[in-house]
FIDREN-518793 format. One record per residue: x, y, z of N, C-alpha, C in turn; residue in one letter. Coordinates in Angstrom, 1 decimal. Each point is the difference from the previous one (the first is absolute). Layout:
BEGIN
n_u,n_v,n_w,ca_u,ca_v,ca_w,c_u,c_v,c_w,code
X,Y,Z,X,Y,Z,X,Y,Z,A .
...
This chain:
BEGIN
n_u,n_v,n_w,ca_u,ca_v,ca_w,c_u,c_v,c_w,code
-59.4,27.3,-9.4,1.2,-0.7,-0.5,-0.4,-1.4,-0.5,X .
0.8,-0.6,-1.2,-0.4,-0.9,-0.3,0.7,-1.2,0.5,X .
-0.2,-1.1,1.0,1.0,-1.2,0.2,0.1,-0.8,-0.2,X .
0.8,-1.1,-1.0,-0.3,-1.2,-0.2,0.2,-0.5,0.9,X .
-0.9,-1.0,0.5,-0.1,-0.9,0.9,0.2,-1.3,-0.3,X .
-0.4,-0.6,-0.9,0.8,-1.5,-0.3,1.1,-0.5,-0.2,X .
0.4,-1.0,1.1,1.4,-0.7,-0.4,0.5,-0.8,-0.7,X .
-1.1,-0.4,-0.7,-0.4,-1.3,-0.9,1.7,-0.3,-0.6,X .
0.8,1.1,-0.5,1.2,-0.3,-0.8,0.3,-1.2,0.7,X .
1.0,-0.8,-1.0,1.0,-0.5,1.1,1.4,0.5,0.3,X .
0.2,0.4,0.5,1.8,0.2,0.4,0.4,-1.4,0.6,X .
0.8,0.3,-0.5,1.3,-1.8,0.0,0.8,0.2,1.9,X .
-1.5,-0.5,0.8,0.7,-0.2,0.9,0.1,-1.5,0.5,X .
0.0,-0.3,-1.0,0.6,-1.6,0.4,1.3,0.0,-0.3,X .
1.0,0.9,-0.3,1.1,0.1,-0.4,0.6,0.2,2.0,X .
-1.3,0.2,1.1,0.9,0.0,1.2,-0.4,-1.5,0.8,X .
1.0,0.4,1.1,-0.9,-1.2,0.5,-0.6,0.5,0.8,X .
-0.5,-1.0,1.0,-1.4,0.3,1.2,0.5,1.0,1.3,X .
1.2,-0.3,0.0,0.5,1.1,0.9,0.0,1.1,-0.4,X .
0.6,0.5,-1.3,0.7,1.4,-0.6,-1.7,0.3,0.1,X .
-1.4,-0.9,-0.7,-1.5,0.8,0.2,-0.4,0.6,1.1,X .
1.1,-1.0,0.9,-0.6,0.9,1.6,0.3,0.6,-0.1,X .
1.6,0.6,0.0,0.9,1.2,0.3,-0.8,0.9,-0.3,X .
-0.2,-0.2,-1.4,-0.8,1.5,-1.1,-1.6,0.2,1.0,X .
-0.6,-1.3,0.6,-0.7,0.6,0.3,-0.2,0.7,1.3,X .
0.9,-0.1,0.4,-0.2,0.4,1.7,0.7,1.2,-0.6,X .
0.6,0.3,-0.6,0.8,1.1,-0.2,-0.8,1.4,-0.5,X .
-1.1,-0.7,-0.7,-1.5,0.7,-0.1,0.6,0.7,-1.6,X .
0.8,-1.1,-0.9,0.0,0.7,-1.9,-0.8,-0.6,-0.5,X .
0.1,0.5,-1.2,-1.3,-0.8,-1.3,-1.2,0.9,0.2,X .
-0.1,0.9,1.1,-1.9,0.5,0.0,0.2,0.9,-1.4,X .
-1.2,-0.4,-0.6,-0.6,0.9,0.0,-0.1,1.4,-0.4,X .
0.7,1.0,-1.2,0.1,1.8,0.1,-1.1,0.4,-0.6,X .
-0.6,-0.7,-1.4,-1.3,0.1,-0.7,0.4,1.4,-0.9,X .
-1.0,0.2,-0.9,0.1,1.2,-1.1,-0.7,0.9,0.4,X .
1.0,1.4,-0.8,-1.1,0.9,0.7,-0.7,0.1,-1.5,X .
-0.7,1.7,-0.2,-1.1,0.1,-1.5,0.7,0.6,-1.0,X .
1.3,0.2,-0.2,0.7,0.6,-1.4,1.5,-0.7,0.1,X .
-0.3,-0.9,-0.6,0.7,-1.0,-0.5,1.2,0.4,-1.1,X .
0.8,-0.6,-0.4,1.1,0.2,-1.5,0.4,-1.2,-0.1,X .
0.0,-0.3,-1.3,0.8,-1.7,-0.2,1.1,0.4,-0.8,X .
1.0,-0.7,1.0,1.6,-0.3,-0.5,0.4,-1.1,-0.7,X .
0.5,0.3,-1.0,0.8,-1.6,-1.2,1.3,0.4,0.1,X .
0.2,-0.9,0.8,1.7,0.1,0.0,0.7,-0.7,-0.3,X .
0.7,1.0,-2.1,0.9,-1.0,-0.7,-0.2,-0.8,-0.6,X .
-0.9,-0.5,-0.4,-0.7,-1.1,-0.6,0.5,0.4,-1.6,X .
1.1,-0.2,-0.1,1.0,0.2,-1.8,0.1,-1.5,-0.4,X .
1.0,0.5,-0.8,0.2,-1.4,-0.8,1.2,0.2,0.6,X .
1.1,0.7,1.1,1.0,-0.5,0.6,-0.9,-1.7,0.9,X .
-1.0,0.4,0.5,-0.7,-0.7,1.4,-0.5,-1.2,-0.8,X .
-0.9,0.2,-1.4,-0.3,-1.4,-0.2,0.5,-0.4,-1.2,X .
0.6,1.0,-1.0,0.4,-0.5,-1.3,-0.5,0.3,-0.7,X .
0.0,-0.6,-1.3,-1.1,0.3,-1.1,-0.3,-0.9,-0.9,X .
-0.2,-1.5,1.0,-1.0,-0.8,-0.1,-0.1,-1.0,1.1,X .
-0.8,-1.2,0.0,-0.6,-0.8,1.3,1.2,-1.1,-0.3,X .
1.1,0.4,0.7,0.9,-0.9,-0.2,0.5,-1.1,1.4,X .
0.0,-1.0,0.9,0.7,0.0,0.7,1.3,0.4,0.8,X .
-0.3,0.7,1.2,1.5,0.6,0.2,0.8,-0.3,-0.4,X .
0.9,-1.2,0.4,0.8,-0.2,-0.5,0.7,0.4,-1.3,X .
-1.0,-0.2,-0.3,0.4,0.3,-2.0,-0.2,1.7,0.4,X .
-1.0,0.5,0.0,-0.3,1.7,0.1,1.5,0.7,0.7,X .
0.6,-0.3,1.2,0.7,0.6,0.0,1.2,-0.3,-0.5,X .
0.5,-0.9,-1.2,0.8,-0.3,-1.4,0.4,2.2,0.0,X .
-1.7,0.3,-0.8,0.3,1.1,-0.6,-0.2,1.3,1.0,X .
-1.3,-0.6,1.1,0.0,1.3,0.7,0.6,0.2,1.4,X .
0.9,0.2,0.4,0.6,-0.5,1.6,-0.8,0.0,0.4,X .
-1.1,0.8,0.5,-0.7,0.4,1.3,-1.4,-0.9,-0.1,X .
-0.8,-0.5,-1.3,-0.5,-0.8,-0.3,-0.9,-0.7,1.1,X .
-1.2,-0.3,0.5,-1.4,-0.4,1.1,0.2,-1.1,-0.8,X .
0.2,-0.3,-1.6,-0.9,-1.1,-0.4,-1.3,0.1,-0.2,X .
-0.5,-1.7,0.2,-0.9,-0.3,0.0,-1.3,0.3,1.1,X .
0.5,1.2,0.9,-0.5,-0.1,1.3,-0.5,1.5,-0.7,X .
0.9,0.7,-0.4,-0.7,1.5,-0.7,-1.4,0.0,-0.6,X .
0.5,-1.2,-1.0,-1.3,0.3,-1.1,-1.2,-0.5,0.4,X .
0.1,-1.4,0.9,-1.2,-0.3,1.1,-0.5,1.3,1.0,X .
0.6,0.8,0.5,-0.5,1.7,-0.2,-1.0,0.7,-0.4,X .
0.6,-0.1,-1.6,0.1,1.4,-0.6,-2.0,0.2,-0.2,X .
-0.6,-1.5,-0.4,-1.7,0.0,0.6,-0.2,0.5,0.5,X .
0.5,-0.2,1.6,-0.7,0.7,1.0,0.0,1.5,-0.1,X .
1.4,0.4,-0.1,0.5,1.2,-0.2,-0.9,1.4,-1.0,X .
-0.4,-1.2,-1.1,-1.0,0.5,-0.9,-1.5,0.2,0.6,X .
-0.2,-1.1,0.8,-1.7,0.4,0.8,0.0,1.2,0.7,X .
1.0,0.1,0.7,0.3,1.1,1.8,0.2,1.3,-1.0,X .
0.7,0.3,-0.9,0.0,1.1,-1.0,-1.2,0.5,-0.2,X .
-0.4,-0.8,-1.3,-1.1,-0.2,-0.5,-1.8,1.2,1.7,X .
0.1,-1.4,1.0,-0.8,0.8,0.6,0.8,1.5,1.0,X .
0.7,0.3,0.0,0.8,1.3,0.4,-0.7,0.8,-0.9,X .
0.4,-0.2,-1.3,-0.4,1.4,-0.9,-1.7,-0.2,-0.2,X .
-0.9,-0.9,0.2,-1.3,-0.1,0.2,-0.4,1.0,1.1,X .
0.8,-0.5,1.0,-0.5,0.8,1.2,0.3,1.7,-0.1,X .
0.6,0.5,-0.6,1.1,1.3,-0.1,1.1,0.0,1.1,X .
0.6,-1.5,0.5,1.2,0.4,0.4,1.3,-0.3,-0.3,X .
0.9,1.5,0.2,0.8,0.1,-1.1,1.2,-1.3,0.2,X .
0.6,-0.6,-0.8,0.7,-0.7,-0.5,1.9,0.4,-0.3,X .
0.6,-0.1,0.7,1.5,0.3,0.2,0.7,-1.0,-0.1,X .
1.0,-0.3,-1.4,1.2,-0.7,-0.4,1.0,0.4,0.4,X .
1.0,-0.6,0.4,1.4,-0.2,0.1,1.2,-0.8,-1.6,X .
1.0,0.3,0.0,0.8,-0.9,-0.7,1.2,0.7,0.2,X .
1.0,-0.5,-0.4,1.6,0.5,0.7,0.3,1.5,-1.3,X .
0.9,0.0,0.5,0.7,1.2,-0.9,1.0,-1.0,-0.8,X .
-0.1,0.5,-1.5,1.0,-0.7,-1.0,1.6,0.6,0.6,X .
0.4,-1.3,0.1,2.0,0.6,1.0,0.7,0.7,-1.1,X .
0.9,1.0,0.5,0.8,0.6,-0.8,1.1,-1.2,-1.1,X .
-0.2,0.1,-0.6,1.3,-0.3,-1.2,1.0,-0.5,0.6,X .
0.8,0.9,0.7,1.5,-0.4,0.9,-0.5,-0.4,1.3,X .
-1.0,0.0,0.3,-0.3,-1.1,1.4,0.1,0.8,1.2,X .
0.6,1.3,-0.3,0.0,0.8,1.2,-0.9,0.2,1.0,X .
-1.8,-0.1,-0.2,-0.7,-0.6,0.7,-0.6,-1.2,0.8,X .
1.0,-0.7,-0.3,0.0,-1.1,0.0,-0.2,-0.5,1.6,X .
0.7,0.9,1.2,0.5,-0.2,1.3,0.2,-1.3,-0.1,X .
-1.0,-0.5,1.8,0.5,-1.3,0.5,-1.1,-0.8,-0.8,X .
-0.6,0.2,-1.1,-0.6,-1.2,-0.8,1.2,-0.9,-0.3,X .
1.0,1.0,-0.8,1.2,-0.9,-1.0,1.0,-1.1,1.1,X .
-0.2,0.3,1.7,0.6,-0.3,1.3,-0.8,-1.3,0.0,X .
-1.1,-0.2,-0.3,-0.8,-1.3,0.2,-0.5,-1.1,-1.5,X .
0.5,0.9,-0.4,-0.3,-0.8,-1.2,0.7,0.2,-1.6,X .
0.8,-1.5,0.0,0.9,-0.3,-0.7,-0.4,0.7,-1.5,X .
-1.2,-0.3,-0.5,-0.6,0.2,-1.4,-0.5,1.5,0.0,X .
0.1,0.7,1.0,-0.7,1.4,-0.2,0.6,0.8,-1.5,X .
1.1,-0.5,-0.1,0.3,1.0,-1.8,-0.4,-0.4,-0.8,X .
-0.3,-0.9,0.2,-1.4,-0.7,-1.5,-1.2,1.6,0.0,X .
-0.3,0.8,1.2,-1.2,0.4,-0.2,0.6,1.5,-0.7,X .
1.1,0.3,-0.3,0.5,1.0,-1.6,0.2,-0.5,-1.0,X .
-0.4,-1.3,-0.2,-0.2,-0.9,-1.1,-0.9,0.4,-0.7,X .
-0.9,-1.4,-0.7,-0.6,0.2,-0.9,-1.2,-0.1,0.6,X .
-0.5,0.0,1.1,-1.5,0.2,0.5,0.2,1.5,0.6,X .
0.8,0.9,-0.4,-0.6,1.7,0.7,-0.3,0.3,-0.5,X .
-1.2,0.5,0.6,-1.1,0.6,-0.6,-1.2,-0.6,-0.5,X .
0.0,-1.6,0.0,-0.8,-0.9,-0.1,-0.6,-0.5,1.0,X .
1.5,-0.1,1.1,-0.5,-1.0,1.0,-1.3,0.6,1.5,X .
0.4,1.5,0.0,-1.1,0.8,0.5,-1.2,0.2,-0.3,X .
-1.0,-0.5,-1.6,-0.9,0.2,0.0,-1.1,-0.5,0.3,X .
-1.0,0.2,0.9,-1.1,-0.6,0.4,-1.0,-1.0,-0.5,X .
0.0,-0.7,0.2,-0.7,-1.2,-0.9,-0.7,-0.3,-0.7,X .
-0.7,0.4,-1.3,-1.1,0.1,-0.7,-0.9,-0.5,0.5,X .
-0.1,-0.8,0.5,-1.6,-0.8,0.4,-0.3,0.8,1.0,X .
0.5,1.0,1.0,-0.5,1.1,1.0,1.0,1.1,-0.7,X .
0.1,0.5,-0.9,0.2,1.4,-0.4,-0.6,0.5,1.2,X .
0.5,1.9,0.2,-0.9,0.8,0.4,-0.1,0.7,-1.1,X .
-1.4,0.5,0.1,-0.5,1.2,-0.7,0.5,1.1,0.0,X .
-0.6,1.3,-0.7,0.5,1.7,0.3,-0.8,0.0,1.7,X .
-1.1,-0.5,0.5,-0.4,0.5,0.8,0.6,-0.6,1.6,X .
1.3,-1.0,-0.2,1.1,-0.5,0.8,0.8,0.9,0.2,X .
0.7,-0.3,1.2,1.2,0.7,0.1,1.3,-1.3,0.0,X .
0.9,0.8,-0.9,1.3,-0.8,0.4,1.3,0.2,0.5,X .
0.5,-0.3,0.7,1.2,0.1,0.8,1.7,-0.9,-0.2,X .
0.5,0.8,-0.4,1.2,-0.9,0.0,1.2,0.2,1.2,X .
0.4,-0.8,0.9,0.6,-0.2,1.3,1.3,-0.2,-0.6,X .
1.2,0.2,0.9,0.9,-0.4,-0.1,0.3,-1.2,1.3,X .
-0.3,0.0,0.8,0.5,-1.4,1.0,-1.6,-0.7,0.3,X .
0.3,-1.0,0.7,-1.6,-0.9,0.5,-1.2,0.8,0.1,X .
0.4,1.0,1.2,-1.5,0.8,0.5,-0.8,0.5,-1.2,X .
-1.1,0.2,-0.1,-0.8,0.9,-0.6,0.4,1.3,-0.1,X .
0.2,0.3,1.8,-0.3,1.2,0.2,1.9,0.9,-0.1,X .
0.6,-0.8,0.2,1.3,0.4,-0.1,0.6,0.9,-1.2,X .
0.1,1.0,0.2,0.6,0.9,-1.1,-0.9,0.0,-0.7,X .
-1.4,0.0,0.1,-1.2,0.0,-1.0,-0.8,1.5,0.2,X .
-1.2,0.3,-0.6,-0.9,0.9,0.5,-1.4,-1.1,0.3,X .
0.4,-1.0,1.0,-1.5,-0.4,0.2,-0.1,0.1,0.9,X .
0.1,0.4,1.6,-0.3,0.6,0.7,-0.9,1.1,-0.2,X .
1.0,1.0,-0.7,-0.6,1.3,-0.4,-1.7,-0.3,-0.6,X .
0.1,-0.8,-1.2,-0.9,-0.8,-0.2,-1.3,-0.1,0.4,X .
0.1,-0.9,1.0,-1.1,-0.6,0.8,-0.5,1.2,1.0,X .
1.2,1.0,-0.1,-0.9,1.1,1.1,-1.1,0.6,-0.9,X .
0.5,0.7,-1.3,-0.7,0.4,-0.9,-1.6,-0.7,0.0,X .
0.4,-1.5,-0.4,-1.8,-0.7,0.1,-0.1,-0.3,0.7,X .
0.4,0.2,1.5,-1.1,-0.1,1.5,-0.2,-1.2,-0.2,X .
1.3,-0.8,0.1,-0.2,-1.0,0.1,0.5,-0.7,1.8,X .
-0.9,-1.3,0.4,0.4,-0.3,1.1,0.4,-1.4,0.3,X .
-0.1,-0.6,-1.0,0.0,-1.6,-0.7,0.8,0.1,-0.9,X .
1.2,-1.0,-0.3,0.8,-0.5,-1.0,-0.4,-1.7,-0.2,X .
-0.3,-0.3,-1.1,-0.4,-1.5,-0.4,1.3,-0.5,-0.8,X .
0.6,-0.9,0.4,1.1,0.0,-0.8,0.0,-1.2,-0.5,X .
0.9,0.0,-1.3,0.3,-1.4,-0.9,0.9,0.4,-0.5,X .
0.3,-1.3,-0.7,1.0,0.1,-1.3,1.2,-1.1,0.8,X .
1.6,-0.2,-0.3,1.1,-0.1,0.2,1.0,0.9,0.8,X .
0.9,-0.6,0.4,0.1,-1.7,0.9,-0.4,-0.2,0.9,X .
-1.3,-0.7,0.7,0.0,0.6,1.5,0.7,0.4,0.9,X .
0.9,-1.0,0.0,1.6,0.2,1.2,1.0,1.3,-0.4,X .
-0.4,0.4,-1.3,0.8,0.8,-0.5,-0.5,1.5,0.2,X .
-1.0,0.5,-1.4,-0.7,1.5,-0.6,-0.9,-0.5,1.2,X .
-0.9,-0.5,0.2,-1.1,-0.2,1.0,0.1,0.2,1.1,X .
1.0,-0.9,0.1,0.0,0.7,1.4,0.5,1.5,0.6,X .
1.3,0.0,-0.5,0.3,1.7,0.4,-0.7,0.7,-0.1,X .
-1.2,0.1,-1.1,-0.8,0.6,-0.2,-0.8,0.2,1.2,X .
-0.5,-1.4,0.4,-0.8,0.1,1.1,0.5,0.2,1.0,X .
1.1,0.1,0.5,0.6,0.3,0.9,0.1,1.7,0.7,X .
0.4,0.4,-1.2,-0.4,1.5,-0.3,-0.9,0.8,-0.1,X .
-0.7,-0.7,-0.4,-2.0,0.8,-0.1,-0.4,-0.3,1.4,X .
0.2,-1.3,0.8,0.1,-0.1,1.1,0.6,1.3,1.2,X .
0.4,0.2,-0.6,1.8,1.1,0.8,-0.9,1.1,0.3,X .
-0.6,0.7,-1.3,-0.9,0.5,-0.4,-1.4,0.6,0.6,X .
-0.6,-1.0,0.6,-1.4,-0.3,0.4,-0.7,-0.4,-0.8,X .
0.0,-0.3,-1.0,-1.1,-0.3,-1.1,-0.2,-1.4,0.5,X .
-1.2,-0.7,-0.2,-0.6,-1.7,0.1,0.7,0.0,-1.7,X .
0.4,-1.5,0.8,1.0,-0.6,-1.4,-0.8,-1.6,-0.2,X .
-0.5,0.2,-0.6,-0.5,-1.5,-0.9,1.1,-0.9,-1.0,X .
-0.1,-1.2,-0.2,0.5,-0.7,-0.6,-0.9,-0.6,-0.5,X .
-0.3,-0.8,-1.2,-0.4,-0.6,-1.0,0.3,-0.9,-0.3,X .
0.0,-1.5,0.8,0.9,-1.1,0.0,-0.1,-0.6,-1.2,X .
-0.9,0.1,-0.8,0.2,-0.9,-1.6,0.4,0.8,-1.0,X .
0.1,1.2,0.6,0.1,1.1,-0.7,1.7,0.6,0.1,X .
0.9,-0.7,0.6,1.4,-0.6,0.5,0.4,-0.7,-0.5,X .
1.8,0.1,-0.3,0.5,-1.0,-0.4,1.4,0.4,0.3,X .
1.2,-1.3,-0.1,1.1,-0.5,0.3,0.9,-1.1,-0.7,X .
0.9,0.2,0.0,0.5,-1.2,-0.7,0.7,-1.2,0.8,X .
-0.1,0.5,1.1,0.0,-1.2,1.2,-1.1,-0.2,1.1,X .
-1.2,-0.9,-0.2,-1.1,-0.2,0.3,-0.1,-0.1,1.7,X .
1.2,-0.5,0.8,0.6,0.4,1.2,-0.2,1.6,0.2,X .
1.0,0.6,-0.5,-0.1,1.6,0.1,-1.2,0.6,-0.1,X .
-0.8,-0.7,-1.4,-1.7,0.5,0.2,-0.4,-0.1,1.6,X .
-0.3,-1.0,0.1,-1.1,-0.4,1.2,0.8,0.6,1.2,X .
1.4,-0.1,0.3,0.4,0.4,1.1,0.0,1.8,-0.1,X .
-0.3,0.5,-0.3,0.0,1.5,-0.3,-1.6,0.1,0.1,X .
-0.9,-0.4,-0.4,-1.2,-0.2,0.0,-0.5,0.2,1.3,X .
0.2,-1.4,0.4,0.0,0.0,1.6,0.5,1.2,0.8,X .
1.3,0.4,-0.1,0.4,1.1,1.0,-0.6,0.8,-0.1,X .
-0.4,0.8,-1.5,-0.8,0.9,-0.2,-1.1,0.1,0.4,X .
-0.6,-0.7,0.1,-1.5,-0.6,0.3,-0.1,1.0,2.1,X .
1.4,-0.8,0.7,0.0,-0.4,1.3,0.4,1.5,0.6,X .
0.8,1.0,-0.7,0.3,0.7,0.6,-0.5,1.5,-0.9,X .
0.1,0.1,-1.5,-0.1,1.5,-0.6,-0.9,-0.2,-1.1,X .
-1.3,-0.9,-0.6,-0.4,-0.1,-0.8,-1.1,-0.4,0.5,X .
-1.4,0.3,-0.7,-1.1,-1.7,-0.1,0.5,-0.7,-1.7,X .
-0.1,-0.7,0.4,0.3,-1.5,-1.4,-1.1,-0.1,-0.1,X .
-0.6,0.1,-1.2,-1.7,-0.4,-0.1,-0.2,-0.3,-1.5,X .
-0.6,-1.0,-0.2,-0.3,-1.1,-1.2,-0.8,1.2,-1.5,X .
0.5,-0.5,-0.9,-0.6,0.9,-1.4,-1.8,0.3,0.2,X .
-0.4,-1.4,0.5,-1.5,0.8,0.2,-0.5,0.4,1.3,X .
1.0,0.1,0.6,-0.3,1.1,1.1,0.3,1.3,-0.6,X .
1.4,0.4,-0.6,-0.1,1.1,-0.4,-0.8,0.4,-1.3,X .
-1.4,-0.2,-0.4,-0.3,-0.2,-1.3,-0.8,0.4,0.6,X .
-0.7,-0.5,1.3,-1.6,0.3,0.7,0.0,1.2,0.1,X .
1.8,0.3,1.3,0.4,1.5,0.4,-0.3,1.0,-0.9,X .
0.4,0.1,-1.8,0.1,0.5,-0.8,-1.4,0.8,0.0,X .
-0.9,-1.4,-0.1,-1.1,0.5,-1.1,-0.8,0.6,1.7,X .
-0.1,-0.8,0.6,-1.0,1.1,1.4,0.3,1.4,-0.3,X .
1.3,0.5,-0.6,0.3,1.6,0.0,0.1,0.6,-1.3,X .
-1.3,-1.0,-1.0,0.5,0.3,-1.3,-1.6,1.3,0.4,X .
């Protein structure tokens, strides 16, 4: 089995204090789960709902796109493009996420439309726009892609099924929002048994609080959090 061993990332634990570090440590979180040798990389979402369709400051970006990262996406979308890039080097396979375009009359809508005032903008004039993957990480024919209707990946999806198919025992995950698609995701693959990776530059949020604090938990209890060139090393050792 393959294990990363370096901690080098940083996870934002200065966001605790010296007490909450003890707590976590005596409590014995944060170790440690490591990768095993058949890996899959997850992009979760990464549309032009998440960053737009151009490097605009939030503020402005979510003018047109509600759900909009900003400027925090496209600082991304680089990395996003390396960790790709060495996945299909190595032959491992590569799995997208993006939402399902909403029905017209909103009837799918559930408790999205419950939390958020602007949700009928999305039978507007970005359906069917606002779901597509971002050109600068297109997938190829030799990707797979998935379209979800709620946060999880795995929810009402075939990616469970999926991952049994390619013997897979590792999920590497990225893409949008961490607090949001990321995490359920991870939460779930967790549920699951699969080692759940995160990709912390390879993440993003539109409140830099909700980044790091999701980061961190994930890190402490259902994930390793591990830096682009840690997972870049991981890749290529199994290329």
């Amino acid at each position: 089995m393959t294990v990363v061993q370096n901690a080098d990332v940083a996870t934002p634990t200065d966001l605790l204090s010296e007490h909450e570090r003890e707590v976590l440590a005596a409590a014995g979180y944060g170790q440690r789960a490591g990768f095993g040798a058949s890996p899959v990389l997850l992009v979760v979402d990464v549309n032009h709902n998440f960053c737009g369709d151009q490097p605009a400051p939030i503020l402005e970006s979510v003018q047109t796109w509600r759900n909009s990262c900003g400027e925090h996406a496209w600082e991304a979308l680089p990395h996003l493009r390396r960790v790709i890039d060495a996945a299909r080097r190595s032959g491992i396979p590569v799995i997208y996420t993006t939402g399902q375009d909403p029905r017209p009359d909103g009837l799918d809508s559930g408790r999205w439309a419950d939390k958020n005032r602007r949700r009928g903008e999305d039978t507007g004039a970005h359906r069917g726009v606002g779901n597509r993957i971002m050109p600068q990480i297109a997938p190829t024919e030799a990707d797979i892609v998935i379209a979800k209707p709620k946060p999880s990946a795995f929810f009402a999806t075939q990616l469970a099924s999926l991952l049994v198919e390619l013997g897979a025992d590792t999920v590497l995950v990225c893409g949008s929002t961490t607090s949001g698609c990321v995490r359920a995701t991870v939460l779930d693959g967790f549920s699951l048994n699969y080692r759940m990776g995160v990709i912390a530059e390879c993440t993003f949020d539109r409140i830099q609080l909700s980044h790091r604090v999701n980061l961190l938990d994930m890190d402490q209890k259902y994930a390793d959090v591990v830096s682009l060139q840690e997972s870049l090393a991981y890749l290529e050792e199994l290329r």
